[in-house]
N, C-alpha and C positions, 0 to 999 in steps of 0.2 A: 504494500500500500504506500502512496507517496506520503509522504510524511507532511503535513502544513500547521499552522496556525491555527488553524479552525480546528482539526483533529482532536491539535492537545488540549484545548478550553474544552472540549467534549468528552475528556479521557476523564475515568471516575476515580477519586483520591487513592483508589488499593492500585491504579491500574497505574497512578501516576509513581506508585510507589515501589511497585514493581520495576518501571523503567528505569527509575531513578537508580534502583537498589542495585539492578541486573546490570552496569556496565561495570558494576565493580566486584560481580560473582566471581569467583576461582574457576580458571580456566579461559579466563576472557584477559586478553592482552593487549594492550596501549600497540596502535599500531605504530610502524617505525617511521622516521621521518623519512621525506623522500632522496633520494642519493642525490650528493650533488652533482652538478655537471662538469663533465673533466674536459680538461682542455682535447680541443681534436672533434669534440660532441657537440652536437644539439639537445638542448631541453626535449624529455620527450623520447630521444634517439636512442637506444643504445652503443649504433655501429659508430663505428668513428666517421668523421667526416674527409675524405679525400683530400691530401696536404698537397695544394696546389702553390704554395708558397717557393719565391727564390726563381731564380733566371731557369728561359725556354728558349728556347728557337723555333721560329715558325716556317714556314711555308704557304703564301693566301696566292692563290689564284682568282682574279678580280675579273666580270666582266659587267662594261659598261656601255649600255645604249642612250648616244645622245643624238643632239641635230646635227647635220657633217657642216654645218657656218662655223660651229665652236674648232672645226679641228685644226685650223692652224692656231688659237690658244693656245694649247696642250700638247702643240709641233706633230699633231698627226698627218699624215698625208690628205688629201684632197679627195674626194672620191666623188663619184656622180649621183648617188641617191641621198633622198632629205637624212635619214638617218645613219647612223657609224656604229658599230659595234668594233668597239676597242673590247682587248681582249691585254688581259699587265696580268706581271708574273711580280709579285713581291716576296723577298725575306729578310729576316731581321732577328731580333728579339723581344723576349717581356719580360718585364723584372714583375713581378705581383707578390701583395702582400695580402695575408687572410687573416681571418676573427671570426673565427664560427667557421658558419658556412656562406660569408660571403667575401666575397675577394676584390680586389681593385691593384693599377700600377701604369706601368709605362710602356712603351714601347717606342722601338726602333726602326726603321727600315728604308731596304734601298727599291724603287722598282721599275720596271721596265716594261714597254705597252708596245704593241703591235696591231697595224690594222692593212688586212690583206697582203700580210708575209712581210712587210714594212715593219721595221723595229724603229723603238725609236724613245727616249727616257722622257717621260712627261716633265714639266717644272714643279718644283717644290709646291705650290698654292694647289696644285690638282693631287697631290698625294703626298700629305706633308713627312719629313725625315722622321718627326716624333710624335707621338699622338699618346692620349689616357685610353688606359681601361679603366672602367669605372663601371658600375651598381653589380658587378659581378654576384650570382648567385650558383651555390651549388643544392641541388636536391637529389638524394643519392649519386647515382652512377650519371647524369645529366647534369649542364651546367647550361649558366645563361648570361651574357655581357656587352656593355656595349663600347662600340668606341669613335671616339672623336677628336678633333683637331685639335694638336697645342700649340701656340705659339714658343719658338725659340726658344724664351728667355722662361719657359715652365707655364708661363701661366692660359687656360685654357679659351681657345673661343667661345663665348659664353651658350653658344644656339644650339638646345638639347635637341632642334629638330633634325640637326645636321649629323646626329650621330647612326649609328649602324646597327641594329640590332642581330647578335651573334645568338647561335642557340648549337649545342651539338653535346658530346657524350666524353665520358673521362674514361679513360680504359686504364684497370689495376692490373697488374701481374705482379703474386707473391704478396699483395697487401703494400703496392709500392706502386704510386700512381705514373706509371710513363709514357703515356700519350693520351692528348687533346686533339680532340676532333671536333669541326662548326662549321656552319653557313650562315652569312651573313644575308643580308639584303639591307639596304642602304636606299635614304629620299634622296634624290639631286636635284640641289638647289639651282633655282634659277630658268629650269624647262623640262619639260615634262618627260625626262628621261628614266633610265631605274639600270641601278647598281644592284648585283649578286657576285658573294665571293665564298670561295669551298676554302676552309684553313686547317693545316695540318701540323702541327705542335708538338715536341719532343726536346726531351730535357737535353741540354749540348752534354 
C-alpha cells in the first residue's frame, strides 16, 4: 500500500504502535548508507566510466558541399556546376581532460582539400590550426562532443551555432580504452551548404 498522510491520521493508536514499535524489532537493521562514488564513476553507475583523458591522435575525413562562387576563397579550383563538393583529409591531435563522464580540450590540426583530383591546403579561416572540444559527454561505451573554432591567442569564437556536432562509440580492449570512433555533421555558415566528417582517434 503506498504509504500517505491521510493513511497515518487513519491508523488506530495499537496500529500506530505497532509501527512505531516494529522498526526497532530484533532482526530488523538500519539500512546502510549509500556507497560513495569513486573517482572513474557515475552516481548510480557501478562500471567505471571510460578514461578518455590525456593526448590522441586523430584522423577526420571532412566533406563539404558549398556554392562553387566560394571556391577561389578557400583556393579551390573553378568548376562548372553551382555546387563543389570538397572533399579534406585532416590530422592532428586532442589533449582532453575529464570529471565524470564528461570531457572537454583542445585540438590541433593540419588539412588538406581536394576537389576533382585537384589538391590543394585551404587557408586557416576555412579550417582553423586549433579548435575546443567542448560539452563532451560519455554514456557507457558511446560518447558525444562538439567542436568549434579558437582563435590563436586561446580564446574561443563565441557562435555555438558554428560548432559541429560529433557523436560515435569508445572501443575498450582489456579494460583500457584505445580507440575513438564519430561522425560529425557540421551548419555552414553563410549558404546553404552542409559539412559531414567520419573521425578516427587513437592514443599516439
Amino acid at each position: 500500500m503506498r504509504f500517505t498522510l491521510h493513511s497515518f491520521i487513519r491508523m488506530s493508536p495499537l496500529m500506530l504502535a505497532s509501527a512505531v514499535l516494529g522498526g526497532c524489532a530484533d532482526g530488523v537493521t538500519t539500512p546502510a548508507p549509500p556507497s560513495p562514488t569513486l573517482p572513474g564513476q557515475v552516481a548510480g553507475h557501478s562500471a567505471p566510466v571510460p578514461d578518455l583523458q590525456g593526448l590522441w591522435v586523430f584522423e577526420e575525413r571532412i566533406w563539404v558541399l558549398q556554392p562553387s562562387a566560394l571556391n577561389p576563397i578557400i583556393g579551390a579550383p573553378a568548376v562548372a556546376t553551382p555546387m563543389t563538393q570538397v572533399v579534406c583529409d585532416a590530422e592532428g591531435t586532442l589533449d582532453l581532460e575529464q570529471l565524470g563522464a564528461t570531457f572537454w580540450g583542445t585540438a590541433t590540426q593540419s588539412v588538406v582539400c581536394h576537389v576533382d583530383g585537384v589538391q590543394f591546403v585551404p587557408p586557416p579561416f576555412a579550417f582553423n590550426p586549433v579548435f575546443a572540444v567542448r560539452n563532451g559527454r560519455i554514456h557507457g561505451h558511446s560518447l558525444y562532443f562538439e567542436t568549434g573554432h579558437v582563435i590563436g591567442d586561446g580564446d574561443e569564437v563565441p557562435t555555438q551555432e558554428s560548432d559541429c556536432a560529433n557523436r560515435g562509440s569508445i572501443r575498450v580492449v582489456g579494460g583500457v580504452v584505445d580507440a575513438l570512433e564519430a561522425v560529425g555533421n557540421c551548419p555552414v555558415p553563410f549558404h546553404p551548404g552542409e559539412q559531414h566528417s567520419s573521425w578516427s582517434i587513437r592514443r599516439p
